[in-house]
N, C-alpha and C positions, 0 to 999 in steps of 0.2 A: 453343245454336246449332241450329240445323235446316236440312237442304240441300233445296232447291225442289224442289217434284213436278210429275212434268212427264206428261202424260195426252194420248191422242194419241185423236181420232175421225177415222173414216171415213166420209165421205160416201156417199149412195149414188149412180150413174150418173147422168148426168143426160139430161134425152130426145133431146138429139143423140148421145150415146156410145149409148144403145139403139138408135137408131134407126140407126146405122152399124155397129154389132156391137163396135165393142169390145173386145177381150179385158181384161181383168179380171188387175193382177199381185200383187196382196196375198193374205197368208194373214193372217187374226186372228186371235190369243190375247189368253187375258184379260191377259199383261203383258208381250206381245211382239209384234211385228208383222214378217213376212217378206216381202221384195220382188222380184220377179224380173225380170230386165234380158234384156226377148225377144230383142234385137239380141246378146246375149252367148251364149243359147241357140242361137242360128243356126248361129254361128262352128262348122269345121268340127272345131278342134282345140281347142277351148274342156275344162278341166277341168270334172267335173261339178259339182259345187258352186260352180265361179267366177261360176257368174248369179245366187246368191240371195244376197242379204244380209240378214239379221236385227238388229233393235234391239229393246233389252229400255226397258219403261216402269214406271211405277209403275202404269201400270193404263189399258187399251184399250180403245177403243168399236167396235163394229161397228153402222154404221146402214145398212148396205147395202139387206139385203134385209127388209123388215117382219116378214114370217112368219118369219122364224128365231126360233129360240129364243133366241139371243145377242143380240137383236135392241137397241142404246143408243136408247131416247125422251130426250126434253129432260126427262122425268121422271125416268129413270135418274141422266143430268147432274146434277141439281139435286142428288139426291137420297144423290150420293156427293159430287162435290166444292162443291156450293153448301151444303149443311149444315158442310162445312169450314170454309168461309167464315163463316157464324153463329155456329159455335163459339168460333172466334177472336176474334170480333167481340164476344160475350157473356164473354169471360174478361178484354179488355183489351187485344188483341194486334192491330197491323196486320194487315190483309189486303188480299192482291192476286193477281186471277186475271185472266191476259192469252189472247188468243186470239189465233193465230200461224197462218197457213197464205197458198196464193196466191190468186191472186184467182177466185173462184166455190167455195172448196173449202166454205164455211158458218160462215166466223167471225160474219159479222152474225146467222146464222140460228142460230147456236149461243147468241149471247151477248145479242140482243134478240127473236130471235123472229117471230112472229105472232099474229095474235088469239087464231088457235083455237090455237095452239101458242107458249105464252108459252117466250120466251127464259132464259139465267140470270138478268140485269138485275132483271127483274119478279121473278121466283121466290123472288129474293133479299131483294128490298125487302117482299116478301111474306111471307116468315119472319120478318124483325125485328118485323114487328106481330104476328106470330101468337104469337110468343115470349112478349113484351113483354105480350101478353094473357095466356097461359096461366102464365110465372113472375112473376107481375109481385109485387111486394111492396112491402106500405105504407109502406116506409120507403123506398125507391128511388123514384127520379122516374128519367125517360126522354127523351130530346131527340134528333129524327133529324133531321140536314139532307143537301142533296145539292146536287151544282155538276155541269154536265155542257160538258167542252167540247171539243173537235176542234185538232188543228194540221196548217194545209193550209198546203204551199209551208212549211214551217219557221216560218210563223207561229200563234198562238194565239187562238183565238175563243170564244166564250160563247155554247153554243147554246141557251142560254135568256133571254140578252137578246135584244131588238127585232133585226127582219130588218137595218132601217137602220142600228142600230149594231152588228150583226153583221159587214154587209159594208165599212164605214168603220172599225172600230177591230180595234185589234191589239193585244193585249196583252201585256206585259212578264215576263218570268220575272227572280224575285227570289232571294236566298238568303239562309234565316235562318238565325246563327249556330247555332241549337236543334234547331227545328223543319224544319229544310232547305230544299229548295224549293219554292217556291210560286209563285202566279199573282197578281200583281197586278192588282188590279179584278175579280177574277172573283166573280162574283154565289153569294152562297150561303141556299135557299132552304129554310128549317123547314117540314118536313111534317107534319101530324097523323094523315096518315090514309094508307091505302094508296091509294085512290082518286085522293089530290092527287098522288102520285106519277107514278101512272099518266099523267094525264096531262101531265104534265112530260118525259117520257118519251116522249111524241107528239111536245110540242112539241122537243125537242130532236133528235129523228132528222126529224123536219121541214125543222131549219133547216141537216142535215149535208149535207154535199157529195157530190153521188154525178156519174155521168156513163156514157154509154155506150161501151165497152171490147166486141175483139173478140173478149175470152172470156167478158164477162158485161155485158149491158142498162144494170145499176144498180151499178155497182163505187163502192164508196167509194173516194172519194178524198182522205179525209185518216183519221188518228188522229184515235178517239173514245175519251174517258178519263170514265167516270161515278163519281163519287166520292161515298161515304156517310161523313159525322162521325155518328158513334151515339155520344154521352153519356149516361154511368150516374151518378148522385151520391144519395149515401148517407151513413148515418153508422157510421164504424166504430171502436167502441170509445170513444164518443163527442167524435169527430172527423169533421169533416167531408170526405169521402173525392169525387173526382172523375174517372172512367175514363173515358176519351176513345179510342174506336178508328174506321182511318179505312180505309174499305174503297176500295179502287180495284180498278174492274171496266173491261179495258180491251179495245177491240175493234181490231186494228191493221190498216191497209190493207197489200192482199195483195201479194205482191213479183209481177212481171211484166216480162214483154219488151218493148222501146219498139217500136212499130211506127210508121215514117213518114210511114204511108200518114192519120192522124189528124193533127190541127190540131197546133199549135203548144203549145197547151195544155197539151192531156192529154200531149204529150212533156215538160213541164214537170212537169206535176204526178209521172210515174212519175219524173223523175228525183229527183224530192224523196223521194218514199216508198222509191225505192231506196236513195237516199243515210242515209238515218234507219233503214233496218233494218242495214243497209252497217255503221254505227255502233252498232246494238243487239247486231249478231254478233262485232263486235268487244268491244264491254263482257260479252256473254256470255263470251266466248273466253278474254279477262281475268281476270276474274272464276273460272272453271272453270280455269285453270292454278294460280293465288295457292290455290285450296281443295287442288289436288293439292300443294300445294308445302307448304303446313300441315300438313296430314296425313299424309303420307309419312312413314314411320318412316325412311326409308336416303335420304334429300333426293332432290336432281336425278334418281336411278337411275330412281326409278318415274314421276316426271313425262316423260321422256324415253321410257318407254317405252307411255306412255298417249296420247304423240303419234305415236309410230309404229306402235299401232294404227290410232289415228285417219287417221295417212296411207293403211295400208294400207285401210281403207273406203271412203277417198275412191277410191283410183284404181281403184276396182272399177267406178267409176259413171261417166257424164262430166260434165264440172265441171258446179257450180250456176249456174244463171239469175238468183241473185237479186241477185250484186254481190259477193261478197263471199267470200274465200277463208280457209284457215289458213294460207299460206304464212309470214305473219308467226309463226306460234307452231311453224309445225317447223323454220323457222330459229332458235329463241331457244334457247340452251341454257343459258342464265343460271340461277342455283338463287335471284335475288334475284327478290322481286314484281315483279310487272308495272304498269305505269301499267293504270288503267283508263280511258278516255277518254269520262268522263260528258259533259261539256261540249260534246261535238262537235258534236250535235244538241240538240235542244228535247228531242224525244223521250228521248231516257235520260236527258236532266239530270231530266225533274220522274220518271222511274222511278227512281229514285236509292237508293229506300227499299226499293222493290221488288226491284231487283236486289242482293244483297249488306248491305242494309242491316237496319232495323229493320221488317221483316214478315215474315209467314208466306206465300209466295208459291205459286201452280201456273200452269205455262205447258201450255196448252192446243193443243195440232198439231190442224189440221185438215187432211187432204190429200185426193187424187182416188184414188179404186182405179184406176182406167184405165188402160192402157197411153201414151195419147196423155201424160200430164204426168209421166210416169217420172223427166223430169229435176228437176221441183218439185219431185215427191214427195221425192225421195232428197235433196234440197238443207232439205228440211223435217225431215225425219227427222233428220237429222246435227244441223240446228237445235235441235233437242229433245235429242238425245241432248246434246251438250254442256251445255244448262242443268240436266243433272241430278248434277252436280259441284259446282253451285253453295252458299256455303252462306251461310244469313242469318241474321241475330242477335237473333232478337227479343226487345220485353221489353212486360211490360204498363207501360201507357200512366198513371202515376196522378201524382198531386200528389205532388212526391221529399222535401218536406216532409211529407206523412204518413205516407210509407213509413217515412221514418228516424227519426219517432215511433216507430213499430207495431216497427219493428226493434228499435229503442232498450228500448222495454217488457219484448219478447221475450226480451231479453239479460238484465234486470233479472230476468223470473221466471225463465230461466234459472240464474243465479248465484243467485237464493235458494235453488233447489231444492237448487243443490251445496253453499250451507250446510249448509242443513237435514239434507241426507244425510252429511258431512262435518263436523258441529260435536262439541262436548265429551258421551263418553260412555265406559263405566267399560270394560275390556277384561275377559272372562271371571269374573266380575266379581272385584275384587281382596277380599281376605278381610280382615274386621272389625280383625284383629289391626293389618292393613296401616294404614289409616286411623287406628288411634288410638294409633297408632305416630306418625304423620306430625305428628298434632294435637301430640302431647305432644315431638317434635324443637323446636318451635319457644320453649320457656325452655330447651333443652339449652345446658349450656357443655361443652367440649372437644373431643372427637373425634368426628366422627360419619360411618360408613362405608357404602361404598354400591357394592355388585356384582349379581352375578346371584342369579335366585333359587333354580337349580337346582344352587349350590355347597352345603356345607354349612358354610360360615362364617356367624358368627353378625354379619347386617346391620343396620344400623338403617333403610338404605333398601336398598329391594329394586328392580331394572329388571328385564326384562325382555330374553332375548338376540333377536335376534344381536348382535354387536359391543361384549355388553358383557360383562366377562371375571365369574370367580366372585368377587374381591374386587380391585374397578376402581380406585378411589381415597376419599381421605381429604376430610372437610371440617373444619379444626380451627378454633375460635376460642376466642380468649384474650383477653381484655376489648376485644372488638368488633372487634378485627384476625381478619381470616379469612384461613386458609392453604389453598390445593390441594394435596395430596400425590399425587400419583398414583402407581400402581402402576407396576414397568417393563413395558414391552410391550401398556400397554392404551390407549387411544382420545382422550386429554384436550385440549381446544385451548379457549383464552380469546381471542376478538376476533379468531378465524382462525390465530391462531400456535400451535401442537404445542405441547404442556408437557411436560418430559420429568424436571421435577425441581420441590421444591415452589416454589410462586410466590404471593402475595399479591394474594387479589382486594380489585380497586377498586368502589368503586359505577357502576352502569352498564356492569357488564363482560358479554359475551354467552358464558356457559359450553356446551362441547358434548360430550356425553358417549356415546362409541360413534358410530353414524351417525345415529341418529334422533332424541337426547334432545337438545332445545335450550333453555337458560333463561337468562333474566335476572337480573342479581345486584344486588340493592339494599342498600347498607349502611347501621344506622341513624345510626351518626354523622353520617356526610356527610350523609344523608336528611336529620337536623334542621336543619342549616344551610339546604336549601331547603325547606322543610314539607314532605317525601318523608315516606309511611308507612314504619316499624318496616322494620328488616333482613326480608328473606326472598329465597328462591331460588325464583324463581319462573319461569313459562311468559312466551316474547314477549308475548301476549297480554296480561297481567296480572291472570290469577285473583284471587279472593280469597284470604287465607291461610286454611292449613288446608285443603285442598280438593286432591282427586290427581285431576287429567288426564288419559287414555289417549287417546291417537288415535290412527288408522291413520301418520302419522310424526315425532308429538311429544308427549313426556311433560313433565306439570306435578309438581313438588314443592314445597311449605313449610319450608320450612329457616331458621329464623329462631334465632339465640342469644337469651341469655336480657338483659333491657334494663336 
């Protein structure tokens, strides 16, 4: 399991906030970001700490000012969480990096860029070849493809098919038992090169939907989802091995205010985009309580009180702009899961993998320093901070029929090794007399006695203690009837049942002497009636005769009368 990192950059001013002065509310650190709410500063009886609030991240960008020293380029980016993304991607493991902020704060400029300032997208698609050249190996072959498509108005498009059948077709979200969801029809295009990318890449932010919005010229107006299948197939241990990983890099339109004063449209369009993050915050919201409620060693207590932090942030601030509240989660005080409510939109059903499921995820905040978006920012922030509760389950991506070979094998050299180290060998070692003592028991007829060796009774089989007293019991046979005599007070059971007086072994009786001596009793009479070899008292196993056993919890002896 591994819970989602969530990474937050800051844009710098942009030329109407410099050109109107601005003041400026964030502090950056490298894994914390502070906010200051000037209207809270005003107040005349305002606590002093009541106007900042701080959120801790897995790690902050400041792209404010150039000249700083702290200064995040789209090189920085790449360079911390796009090599994440490779890595994952080079081991087997889904990957998906989302960018989340409102509208003008640089998710597009974050995640596709410009010419002279290539986005993550490109940067991306530009390490798998760089990779791929530099590890590449002769036994691996390589297969990149990519699909790129947008959903406006709650519908799905293919922004690499035709303009005409862009604007005329709509495509269908499916679900596979397996594989989960997917897009029906959606076109998916084999790359060889990084150059063919690139321009696929043109053509598909070509055919996206943008429009002009009164905080930003060119505001997308729908979700863009670019997706990499990168296959690796190899042979492993001379099996044919197939790793399939699928990277989704996704750019999501910004949440914003309806303003009336615009067509009919773009009031359309923002209510779609608000209604699908409306729903992304709520499967976040989900999703980040179900993880408190696994996790919690003392159940409900801490989940309960991870929301009544969480109340207490919100009401520092004033509500969010983007749609969408917690009201629903500091009402719940349920200690059972929570629905998550993938299906509500397009949007989380095809993130489905992404959130909660089988990837290795980072949700990327982009916000305003400004004082003017105070209210986004802190509705953004809160955004982040909840999806970093999240937790997802990945696994590498391989053929479960080669794994459970490779497993299968493992387990096999496994248990030999424990043979190996675990099989028949002599203890300390046992002394010459001992063995040719054992060889010549097996023509004995009468009594043959068997204790420790640290008595000084005279044995004819010697054990080893604990558990076995200084003269334990008797083996007597008298023309091929064999007796157990045992001592009182020592260890004796045939077939499970205590013997506590003599008793007459059968063939096939399971003798056990003390706690650790276990043997088999073969007798040759009854033997010859089914072709069984000669009398002997032997190990489960079935040594040969003549031959003494020690192991670390069973001893072998040859005890055969005479035939």
């Amino acid at each position: 399991m591994a819970n989602v990192k969530v990474a937050v950059r800051v844009r710098p001013p942009s030329q109407k906030e410099v050109r109107t002065a601005v003041p400026l509310i964030l502090d950056v650190k490298e894994k914390s970001i502070a906010i200051r709410n000037l209207k809270q500063q005003r107040l005349k009886f305002a606590a002093p700490n009541s106007s900042v609030a701080e959120f801790a991240f897995d790690r902050c960008y400041s792209s404010i000012d150039p000249n700083a020293p702290d200064y995040a380029s789209q090189e920085t980016l790449f360079n911390e969480l796009g090599n994440q993304v490779l890595d994952a991607a080079f081991i087997g493991f889904n990957a998906s990096l989302l960018a989340y902020g409102q509208t003008g704060s640089g998710k597009t400029y974050t995640m596709v860029g410009t010419p002279d300032s290539l986005g993550l997208i490109p940067r991306i698609c530009e390490g798998i070849f760089s990779r791929i050249k530099s590890e590449c190996k002769s036994s691996t072959s390589y297969k990149v493809e990519i699909s790129f498509l947008e959903i406006y108005n709650e519908q799905v498009r293919d922004l690499l098919a035709g303009r005409v059948q862009k604007r005329t077709s709509a495509l269908r979200v499916r679900e596979h038992p397996k594989k989960g969801p997917y897009v029906q029809g959606l076109s998916r295009h084999v790359v060889p090169t990084c150059s063919h990318i690139a321009e696929l890449i043109e053509q598909g932010i070509a055919n996206r939907t943008t429009a002009a919005t009164y905080v930003h010229d060119a505001s997308s107006r729908s979700h863009a989802i670019f997706t990499i299948h990168f296959t690796q197939a190899n042979l492993q241990e001379n099996l044919p091995c197939e790793v399939i990983s699928k990277l989704n890099l996704v750019d999501l339109a910004g949440s914003e205010r309806a303003d009336p004063n615009f067509c009919r449209t773009r009031i359309m369009e923002g209510a779609n985009i608000n209604r699908s993050l409306v729903t992304l915050g709520n499967v976040i919201s989900a999703l980040a309580e179900n993880s408190m409620l696994s996790t919690s060693c003392v159940g409900s207590q801490h989940v309960n009180l991870w929301r009544d932090n969480i109340s207490d942030t919100i009401s520092q601030a004033p509500p969010a702009t983007s749609g969408y509240s917690l009201s629903s989660i500091s009402g719940r005080r349920s200690s059972h899961p929570c629905y998550v409510p993938y299906r509500d939109s397009v949007l989380t059903r095809l993130l489905k993998d992404s959130l909660g499921g089988n990837a290795k995820t980072i949700v990327l905040a982009t916000i305003s320093p400004s004082s003017s978006s105070f209210s986004e920012t802190m509705s953004t922030l809160r955004y982040a901070a909840r999806a970093k509760s999240i937790v997802n389950r990945p696994r590498v991506n391989e053929d479960p029929n080669v794994r459970i070979i490779r497993e299968l094998r493992q387990e096999v050299e496994r248990l030999k090794d424990l043979l190996r180290n675990s099989g028949p060998k002599v203890l300390n070692p046992p002394p010459n007399n001992l063995i040719e003592m054992l060889h010549n028991s097996d023509t004995k007829d009468g009594k043959t006695t068997i204790g420790c060796s640290q008595g000084s009774v005279d044995l004819d089989i010697v054990l080893e203690p604990p558990s076995i007293e200084e003269f334990h019991c008797t083996v007597e046979n008298q023309a091929g009837v064999v007796t157990l005599i045992p001592k009182p007070g020592s260890m004796c059971s045939i077939n499970g049942r205590p013997i506590l007086h003599p008793c007459q072994m059968n063939h096939g009786d399971i003798l056990v002497l003390g706690e650790n001596y276990t043997f088999h009793f073969n007798n040759p009479v009854e033997a010859k009636k089914s072709r069984n070899p000669p009398i002997l008292l032997q190990h489960i196993q079935k040594n040969p005769p003549g031959f003494l056993e020690l192991s670390e919890d069973s001893r072998v002896i040859d005890l055969s009368p005479n035939r």
